[in-house]
C-alpha positions as CSV (number, residue, x, y, z in Angstrom):
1,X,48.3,29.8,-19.4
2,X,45.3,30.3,-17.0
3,X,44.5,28.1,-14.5
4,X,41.1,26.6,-14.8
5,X,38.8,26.5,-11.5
6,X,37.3,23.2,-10.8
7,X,34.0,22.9,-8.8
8,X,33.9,20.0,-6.4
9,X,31.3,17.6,-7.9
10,X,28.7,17.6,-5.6
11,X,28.4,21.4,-5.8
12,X,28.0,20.6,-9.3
13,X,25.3,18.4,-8.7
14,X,23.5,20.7,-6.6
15,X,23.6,23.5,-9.1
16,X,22.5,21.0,-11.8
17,X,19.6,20.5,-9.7
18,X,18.1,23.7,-9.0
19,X,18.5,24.5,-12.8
20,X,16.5,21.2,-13.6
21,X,13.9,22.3,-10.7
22,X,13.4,25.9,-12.1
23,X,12.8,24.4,-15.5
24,X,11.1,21.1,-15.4
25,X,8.1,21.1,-13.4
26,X,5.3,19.0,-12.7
27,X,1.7,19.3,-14.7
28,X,-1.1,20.8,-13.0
29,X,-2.9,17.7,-13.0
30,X,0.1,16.1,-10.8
31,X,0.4,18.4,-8.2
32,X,-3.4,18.5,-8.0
33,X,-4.2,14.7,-7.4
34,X,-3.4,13.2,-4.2
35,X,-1.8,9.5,-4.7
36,X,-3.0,6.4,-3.2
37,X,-0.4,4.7,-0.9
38,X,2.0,2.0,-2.0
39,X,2.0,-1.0,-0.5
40,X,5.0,-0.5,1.8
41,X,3.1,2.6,3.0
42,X,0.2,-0.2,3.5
43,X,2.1,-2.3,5.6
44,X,3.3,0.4,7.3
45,X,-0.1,1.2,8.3
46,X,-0.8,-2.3,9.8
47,X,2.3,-1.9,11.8
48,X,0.8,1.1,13.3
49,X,3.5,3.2,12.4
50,X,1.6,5.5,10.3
51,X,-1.9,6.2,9.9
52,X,-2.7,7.7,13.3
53,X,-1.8,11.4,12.5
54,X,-3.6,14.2,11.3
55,X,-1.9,14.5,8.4
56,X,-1.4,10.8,7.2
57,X,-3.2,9.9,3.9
58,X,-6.9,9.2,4.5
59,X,-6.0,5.3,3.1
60,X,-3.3,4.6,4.9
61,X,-5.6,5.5,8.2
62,X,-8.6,2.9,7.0
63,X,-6.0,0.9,6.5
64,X,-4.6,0.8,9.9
65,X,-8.4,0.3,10.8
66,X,-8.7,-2.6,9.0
67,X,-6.0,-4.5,10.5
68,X,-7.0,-3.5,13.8
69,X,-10.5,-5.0,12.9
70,X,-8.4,-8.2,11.7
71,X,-7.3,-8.6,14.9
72,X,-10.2,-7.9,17.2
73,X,-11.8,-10.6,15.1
74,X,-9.1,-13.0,15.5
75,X,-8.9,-12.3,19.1
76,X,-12.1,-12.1,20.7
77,X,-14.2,-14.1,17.1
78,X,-17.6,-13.7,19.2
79,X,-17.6,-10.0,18.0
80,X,-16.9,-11.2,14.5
81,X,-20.6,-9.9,13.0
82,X,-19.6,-6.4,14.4
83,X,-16.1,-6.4,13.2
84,X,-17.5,-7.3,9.6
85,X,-19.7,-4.7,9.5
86,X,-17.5,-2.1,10.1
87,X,-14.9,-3.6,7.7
88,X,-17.8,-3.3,5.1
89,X,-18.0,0.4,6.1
90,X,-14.4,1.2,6.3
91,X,-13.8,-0.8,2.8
92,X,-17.1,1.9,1.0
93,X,-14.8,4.5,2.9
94,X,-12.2,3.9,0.6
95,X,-13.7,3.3,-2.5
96,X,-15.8,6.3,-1.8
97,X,-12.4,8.4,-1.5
98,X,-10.7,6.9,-4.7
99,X,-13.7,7.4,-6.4
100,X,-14.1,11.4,-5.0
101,X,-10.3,12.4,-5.1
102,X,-8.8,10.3,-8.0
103,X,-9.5,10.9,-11.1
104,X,-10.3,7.0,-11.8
105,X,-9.2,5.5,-15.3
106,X,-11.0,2.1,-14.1
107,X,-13.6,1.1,-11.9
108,X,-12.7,1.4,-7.9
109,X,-15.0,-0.8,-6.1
110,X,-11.7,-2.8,-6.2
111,X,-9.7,-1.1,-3.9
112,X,-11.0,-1.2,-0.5
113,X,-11.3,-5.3,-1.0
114,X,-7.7,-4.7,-1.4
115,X,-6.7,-3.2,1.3
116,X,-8.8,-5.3,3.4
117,X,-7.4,-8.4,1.6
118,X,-4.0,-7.4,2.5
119,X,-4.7,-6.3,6.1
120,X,-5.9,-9.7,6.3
121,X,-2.8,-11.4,5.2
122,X,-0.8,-9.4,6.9
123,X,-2.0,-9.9,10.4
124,X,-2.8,-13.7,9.4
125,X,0.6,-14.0,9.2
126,X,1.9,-11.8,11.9
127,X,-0.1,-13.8,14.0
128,X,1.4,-17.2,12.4
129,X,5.1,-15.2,13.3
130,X,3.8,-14.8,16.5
131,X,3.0,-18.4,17.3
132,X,5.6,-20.2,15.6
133,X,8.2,-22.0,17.5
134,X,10.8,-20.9,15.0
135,X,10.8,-18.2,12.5
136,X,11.7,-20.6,9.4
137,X,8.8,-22.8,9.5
138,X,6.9,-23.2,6.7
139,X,3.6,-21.9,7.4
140,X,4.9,-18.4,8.7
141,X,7.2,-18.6,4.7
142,X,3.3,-19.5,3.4
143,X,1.7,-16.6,5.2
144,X,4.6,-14.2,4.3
145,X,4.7,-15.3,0.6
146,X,0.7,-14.8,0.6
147,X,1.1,-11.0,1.8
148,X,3.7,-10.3,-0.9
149,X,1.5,-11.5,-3.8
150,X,-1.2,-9.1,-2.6
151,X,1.3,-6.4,-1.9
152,X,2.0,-7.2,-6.1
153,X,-1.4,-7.3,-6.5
154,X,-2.0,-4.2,-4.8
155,X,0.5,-2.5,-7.2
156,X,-0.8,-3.7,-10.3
157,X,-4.6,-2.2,-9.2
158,X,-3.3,1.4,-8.3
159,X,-1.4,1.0,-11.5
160,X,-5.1,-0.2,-13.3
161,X,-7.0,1.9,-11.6
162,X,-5.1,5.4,-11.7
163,X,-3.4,4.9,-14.8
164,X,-5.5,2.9,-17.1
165,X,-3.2,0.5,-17.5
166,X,-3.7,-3.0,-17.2
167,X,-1.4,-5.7,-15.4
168,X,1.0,-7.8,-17.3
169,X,-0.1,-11.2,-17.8
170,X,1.4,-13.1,-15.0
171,X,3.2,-17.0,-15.7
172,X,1.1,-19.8,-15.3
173,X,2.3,-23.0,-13.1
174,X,3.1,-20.6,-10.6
175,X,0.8,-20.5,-7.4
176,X,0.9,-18.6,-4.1
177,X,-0.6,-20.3,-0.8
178,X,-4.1,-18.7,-0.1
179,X,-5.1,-18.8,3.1
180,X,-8.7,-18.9,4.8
């Protein structure tokens, strides 16, 4: 009786995959279109940890912008007219690029208020972090909760906006802090 070779499993998998790559393949219209950034690539922006290289999406850059604005303004509020003006620049910058280099299913003039919202929020309430006594107080919880519903928010508007498709209605009764 012949002995029957077995292949270890994970060379299995890997040969699985190449003959799935070589026959299933992206559409043109995919590989084409650049993608707007999720919201963890969002926050990552506001942390600084991406947006400051060539090659970072032009989003996530403005992005990083706009938080930096956030804090100037929360910092030194004397240069607040400035600051605003250039956050109403860098916000047409980014409607401007959806508009140019997404093939939009729905209105973008959305997007940039986005991102600014959620820069916002998210240095609101790394600045609450920062001045808290103790991480478990309420108001940083208030300030985190309140970037997470725009980080949803966020999601549901790329999701709108690139694919046409409208968010699910969301429960009533339920509210999220909003903050000034």
């Amino acid at each position: 009786m012949p002995t029957e070779r077995h292949t270890p499993i994970h060379t299995r998998s890997a040969q699985m995959t190449v003959t799935v790559q070589q026959h299933v393949s992206l559409s043109e219209m995919d590989v084409r279109l650049p993608r707007i950034p999720d919201w963890h690539q969002l926050c990552a922006a506001f942390r600084g940890v991406t947006g400051h290289n060539s090659g970072d999406h032009p989003i996530t850059r403005w992005a990083q912008a706009l938080a930096h604005l956030h804090r100037t303004q929360r910092v030194i509020p004397e240069r607040g007219a400035g600051v605003d003006r250039r956050r109403d620049d860098v916000v047409t910058l980014i409607d401007n690029w959806v508009g140019n280099h997404i093939q939009p299913r729905r209105s973008t003039e959305r997007v940039g208020p986005a991102v600014d919202a959620l820069a916002a929020a998210y240095v609101d309430a790394e600045l609450t972090l920062a001045a808290a006594e103790h991480a478990a107080e309420l108001a940083v919880h208030e300030a985190w909760i309140h970037v997470s519903a725009l980080a949803v928010d966020w999601a549901d508007l790329i999701t709108e906006v690139v694919d046409g498709q409208p968010p699910p209605p969301r429960p009533t009764g339920l509210t999220t802090p909003k903050h000034p």
